[in-house]
C-alpha positions in Angstrom: 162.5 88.8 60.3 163.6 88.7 64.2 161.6 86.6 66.2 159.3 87.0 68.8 157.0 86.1 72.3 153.5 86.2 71.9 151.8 86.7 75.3 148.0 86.0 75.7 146.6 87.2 79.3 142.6 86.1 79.5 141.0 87.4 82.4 137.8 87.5 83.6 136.7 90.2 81.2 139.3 90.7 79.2 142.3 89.5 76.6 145.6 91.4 76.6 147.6 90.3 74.3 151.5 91.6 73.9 154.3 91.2 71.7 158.0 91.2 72.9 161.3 90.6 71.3 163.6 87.9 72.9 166.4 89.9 74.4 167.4 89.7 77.8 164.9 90.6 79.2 162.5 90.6 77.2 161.3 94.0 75.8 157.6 94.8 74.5 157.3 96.0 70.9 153.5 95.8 70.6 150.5 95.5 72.9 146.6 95.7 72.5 143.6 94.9 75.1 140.4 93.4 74.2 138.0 94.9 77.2 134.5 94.5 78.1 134.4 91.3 77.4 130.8 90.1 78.0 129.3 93.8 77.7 130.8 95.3 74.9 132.3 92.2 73.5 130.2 89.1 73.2 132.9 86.7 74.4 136.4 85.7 74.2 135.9 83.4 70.9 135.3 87.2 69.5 138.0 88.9 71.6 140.4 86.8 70.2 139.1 86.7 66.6 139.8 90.0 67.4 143.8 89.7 69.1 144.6 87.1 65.9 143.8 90.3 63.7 146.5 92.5 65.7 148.6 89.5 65.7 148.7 89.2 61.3 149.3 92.8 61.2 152.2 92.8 63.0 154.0 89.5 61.0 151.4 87.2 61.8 152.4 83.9 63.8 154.6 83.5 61.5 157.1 86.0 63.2 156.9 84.1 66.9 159.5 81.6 68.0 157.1 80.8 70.7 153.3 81.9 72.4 153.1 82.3 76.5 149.8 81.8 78.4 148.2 82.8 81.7 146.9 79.8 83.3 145.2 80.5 86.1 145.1 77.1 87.8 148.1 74.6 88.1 147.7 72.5 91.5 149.8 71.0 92.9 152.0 69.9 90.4 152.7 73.2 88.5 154.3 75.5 90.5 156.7 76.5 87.3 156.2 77.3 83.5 155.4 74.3 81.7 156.0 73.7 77.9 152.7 72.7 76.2 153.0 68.7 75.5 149.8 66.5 75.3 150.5 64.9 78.5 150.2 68.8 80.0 147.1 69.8 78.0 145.3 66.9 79.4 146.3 67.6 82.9 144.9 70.9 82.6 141.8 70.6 81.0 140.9 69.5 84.6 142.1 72.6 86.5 141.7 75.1 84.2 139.7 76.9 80.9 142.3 76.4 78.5 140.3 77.3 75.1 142.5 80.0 74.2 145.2 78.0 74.6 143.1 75.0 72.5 142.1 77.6 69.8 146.5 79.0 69.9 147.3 75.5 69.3 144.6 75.0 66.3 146.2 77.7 64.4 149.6 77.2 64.9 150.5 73.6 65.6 154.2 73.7 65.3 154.3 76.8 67.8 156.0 75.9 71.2 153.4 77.2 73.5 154.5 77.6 77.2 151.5 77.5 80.3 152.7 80.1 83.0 150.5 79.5 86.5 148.7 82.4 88.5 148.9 79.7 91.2 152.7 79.0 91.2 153.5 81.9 93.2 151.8 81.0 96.2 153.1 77.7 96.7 155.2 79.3 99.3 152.5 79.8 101.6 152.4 77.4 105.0 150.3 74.8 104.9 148.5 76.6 108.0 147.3 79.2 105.3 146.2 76.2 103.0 144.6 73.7 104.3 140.7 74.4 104.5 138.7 73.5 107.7 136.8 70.4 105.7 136.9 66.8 106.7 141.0 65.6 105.5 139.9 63.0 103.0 139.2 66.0 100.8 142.7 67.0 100.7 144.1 64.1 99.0 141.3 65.2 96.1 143.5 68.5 96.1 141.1 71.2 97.6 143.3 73.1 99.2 143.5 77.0 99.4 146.2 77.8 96.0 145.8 81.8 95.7 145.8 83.0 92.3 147.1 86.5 90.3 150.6 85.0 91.1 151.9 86.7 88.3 150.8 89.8 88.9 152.2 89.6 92.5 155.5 87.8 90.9 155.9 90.8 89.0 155.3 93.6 91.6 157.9 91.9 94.3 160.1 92.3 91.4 158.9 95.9 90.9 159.5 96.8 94.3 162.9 95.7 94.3 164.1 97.6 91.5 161.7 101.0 92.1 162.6 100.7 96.3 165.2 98.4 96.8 165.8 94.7 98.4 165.4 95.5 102.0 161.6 97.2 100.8 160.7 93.7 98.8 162.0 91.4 101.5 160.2 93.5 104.0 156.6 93.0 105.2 154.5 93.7 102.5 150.2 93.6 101.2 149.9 93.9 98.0 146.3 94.2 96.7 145.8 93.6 92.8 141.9 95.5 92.5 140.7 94.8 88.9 137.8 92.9 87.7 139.3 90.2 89.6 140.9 91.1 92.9 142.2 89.9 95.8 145.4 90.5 98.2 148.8 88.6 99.4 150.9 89.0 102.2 154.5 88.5 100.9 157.4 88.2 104.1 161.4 87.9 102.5 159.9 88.0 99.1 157.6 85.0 99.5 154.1 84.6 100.0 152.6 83.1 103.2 149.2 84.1 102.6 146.2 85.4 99.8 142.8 86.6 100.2 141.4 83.5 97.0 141.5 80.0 97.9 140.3 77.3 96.1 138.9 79.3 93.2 139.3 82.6 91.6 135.4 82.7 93.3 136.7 83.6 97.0 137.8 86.6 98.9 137.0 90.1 98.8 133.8 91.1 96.3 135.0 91.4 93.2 133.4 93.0 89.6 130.8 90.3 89.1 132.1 87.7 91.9 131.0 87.5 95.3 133.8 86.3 96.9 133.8 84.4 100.3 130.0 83.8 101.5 128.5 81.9 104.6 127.6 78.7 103.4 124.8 78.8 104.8 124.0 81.0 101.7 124.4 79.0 99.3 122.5 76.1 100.5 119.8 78.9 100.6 120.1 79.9 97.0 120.1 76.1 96.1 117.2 74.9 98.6 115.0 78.1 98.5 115.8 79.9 95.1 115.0 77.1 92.7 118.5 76.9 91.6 120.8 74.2 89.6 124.5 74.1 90.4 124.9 76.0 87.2 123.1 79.0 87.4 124.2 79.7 91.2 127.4 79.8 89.9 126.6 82.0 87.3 124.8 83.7 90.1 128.0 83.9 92.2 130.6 84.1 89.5 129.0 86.8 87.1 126.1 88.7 88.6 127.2 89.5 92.1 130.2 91.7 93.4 129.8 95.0 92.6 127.7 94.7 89.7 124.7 92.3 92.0 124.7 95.4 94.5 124.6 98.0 92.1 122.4 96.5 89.8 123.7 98.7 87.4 127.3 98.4 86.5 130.2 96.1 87.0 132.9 98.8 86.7 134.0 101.4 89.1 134.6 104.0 87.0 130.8 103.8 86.3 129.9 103.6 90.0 132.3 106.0 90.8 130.8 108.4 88.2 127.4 107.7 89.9 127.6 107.5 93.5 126.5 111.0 94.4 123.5 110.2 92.7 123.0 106.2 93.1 122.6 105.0 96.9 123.1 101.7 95.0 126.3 102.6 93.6 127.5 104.2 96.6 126.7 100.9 98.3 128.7 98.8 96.4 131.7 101.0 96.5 131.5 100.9 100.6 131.2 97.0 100.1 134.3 96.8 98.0 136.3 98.8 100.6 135.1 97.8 103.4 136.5 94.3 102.5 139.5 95.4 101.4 140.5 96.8 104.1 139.4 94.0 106.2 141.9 92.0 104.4 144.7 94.2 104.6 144.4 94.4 108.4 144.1 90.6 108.4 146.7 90.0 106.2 149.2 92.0 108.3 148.1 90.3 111.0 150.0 86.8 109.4 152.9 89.5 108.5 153.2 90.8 112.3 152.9 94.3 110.6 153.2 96.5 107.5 156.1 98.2 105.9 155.0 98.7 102.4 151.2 98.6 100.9 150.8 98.0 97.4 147.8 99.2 95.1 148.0 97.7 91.7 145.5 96.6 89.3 142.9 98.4 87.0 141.1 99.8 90.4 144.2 99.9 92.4 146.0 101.8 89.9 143.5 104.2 89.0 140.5 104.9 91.0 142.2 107.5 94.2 139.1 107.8 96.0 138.7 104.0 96.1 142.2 104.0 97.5 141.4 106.9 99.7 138.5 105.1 101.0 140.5 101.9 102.0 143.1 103.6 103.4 140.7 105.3 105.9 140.4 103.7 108.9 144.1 101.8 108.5 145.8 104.9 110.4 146.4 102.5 113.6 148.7 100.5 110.9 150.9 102.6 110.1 148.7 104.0 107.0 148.5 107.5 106.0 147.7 108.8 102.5 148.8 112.0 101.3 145.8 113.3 99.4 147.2 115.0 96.4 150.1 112.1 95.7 146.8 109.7 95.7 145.2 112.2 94.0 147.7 112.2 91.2 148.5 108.2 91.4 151.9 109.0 92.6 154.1 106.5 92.5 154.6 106.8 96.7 150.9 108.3 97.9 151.7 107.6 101.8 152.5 111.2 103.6 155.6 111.9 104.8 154.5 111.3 108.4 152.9 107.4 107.1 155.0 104.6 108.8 154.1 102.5 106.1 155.0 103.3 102.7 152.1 103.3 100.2 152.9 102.8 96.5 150.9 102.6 93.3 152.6 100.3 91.1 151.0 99.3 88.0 151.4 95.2 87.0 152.4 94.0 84.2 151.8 90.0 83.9 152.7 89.9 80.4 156.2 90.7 81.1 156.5 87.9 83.3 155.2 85.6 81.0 157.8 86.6 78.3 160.5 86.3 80.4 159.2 82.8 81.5 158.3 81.5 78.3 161.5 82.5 76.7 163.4 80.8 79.5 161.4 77.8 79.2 161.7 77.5 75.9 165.7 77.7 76.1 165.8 81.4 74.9 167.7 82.4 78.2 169.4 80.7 81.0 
């Protein structure tokens, strides 16, 4: 039996998983999602109980020459796939939840397992853009602003170049990955100099269940006034806040969405989400000196057209006009004719990256 790449994407609340073969590039025979995780799946123990299952029906792990993994955090030191020694492992288990990875290595031992960073593509970014306004001691400790969904944004640069051409990709470009997670980068020449998340997957714009950046004034409130450990304010912060804290009723936008006519709470949070979304994307082509090309991606930014339509508003004196049936229809290009800047709807696809990186890593390709 031909070989293959396993790819295992954990998010936030989800598992994608994805099997490719190894030719050049890589090409996907076989993918399945584990969503909901946390609502309609308890956790991702489960959700990959669940992903091992698709796995064995499909040759098992038997059948892989090698399993790739999003990482989300690598420092410093990572800013390239890593093959998954000891040495590596223990580096990690202080930046980043590596379980799945832990739990991938319990079952299959002998399995080269490659670590692919969501950091690593914003390592380009001026040191302007990442050092944070705290006393400089701190630094040496590593907090530092590292942006993260680098393969996401890794992958749509790549996009753009095939779908629009070099000069479109090494252009002035936002591109804003809205899923569960979210957050935006400003990519110049086809690197990045800057990103909406800094030291954590926690900052930027609101987010399904984050909050994203808060005064910190805030949270010395919630931990002096509300009778609050360091533990649950960040499960305060990290899972009950973004869209689903100001709802009070749903985490996903589809459901808001569905309910905003009816739910001044709903309709709330969707305002919220946009309103900071297109604060960023007006900030972020600040650092760009202007716009040529605005990407949507993600689960929101791929699919919900009012959302877009209602970030777009108000971006007019950028360039930004949406053309209301493309958007309507997720067009690939949703900009109007007349639009200086080019909007496009481009839907990511991490685990490509990651099979094209762990293959390479692993010697598969030069």
């Amino acid at each position: 039996m031909a070989k293959g790449i396993l790819t295992l994407n954990a998010g936030s609340s989800s598992l994608k998983l994805a099997l490719f073969d190894m030719g050049t590039p890589p090409r996907r025979v076989f993918s399945h999602t584990v969503s909901r995780i946390g609502e309609e799946v308890p956790d991702h123990a489960q959700a990959l109980r669940t992903a091992l299952a698709q796995i064995e029906a499909h040759g098992g792990l038997g059948a892989l020459a090698a399993i790739g993994h999003r990482v989300v955090h690598g420092g410093l030191r990572y800013t390239s796939p890593q093959l998954l020694t000891p040495d590596v492992l223990s580096d990690l288990q202080r930046l980043a939840a590596i379980a799945i990875i832990e739990a991938m290595r319990a079952h299959a031992p002998s399995l080269p397992q490659v670590a692919c960073f969501d950091t690593a593509f914003h390592s380009t970014m001026p040191r302007v853009a990442r050092l944070l306004p705290i006393p400089r001691r701190y630094e040496a400790e590593g907090l530092l602003r590292y942006g993260f969904h680098g393969l996401s944004y890794a992958y749509l640069i790549d996009e753009l170049a095939r779908v629009a051409g070099e000069r479109a990709a090494r252009g002035r470009v936002v591109m804003a990955h809205l899923g569960s997670g979210a957050s935006l980068a400003a990519v110049s020449d086809g690197r990045c100099v800057d990103t909406t998340m800094g030291f954590t997957p926690n900052s930027g714009i609101p987010m399904s269940t984050r909050s994203g950046d808060l005064d910190p004034g805030v949270v010395l409130y919630l931990l002096r006034a509300g009778s609050l450990d360091t533990d649950a304010l960040d499960d305060l912060l990290s899972r009950r806040s973004g869209l689903l804290g100001l709802s009070e009723t749903s985490a996903d936008m589809r459901d808001l969405l569905a309910h905003q006519a009816s739910d001044p709470r709903a309709a709330d949070a969707i305002a919220v989400f946009c309103h900071h979304v297109r604060k960023a994307v007006g900030a972020l082509t600040a650092t760009l000196g202007g716009i040529d090309t605005l990407v949507f991606s993600g689960g929101i930014g791929e699919n919900a057209a009012p959302t877009r339509a209602e970030i777009a508003r108000g971006l007019e004196h950028l360039g930004v006009r949406l053309d209301a049936a493309r958007n309507g229809a997720s067009s690939a290009i949703i900009s109007s004719d007349a639009s200086e800047c080019t909007v496009r709807v481009i839907r990511t696809d991490e685990e490509s990256v990651i099979a094209r990186e762990t293959l390479r890593t692993i010697g598969g390709t030069k």
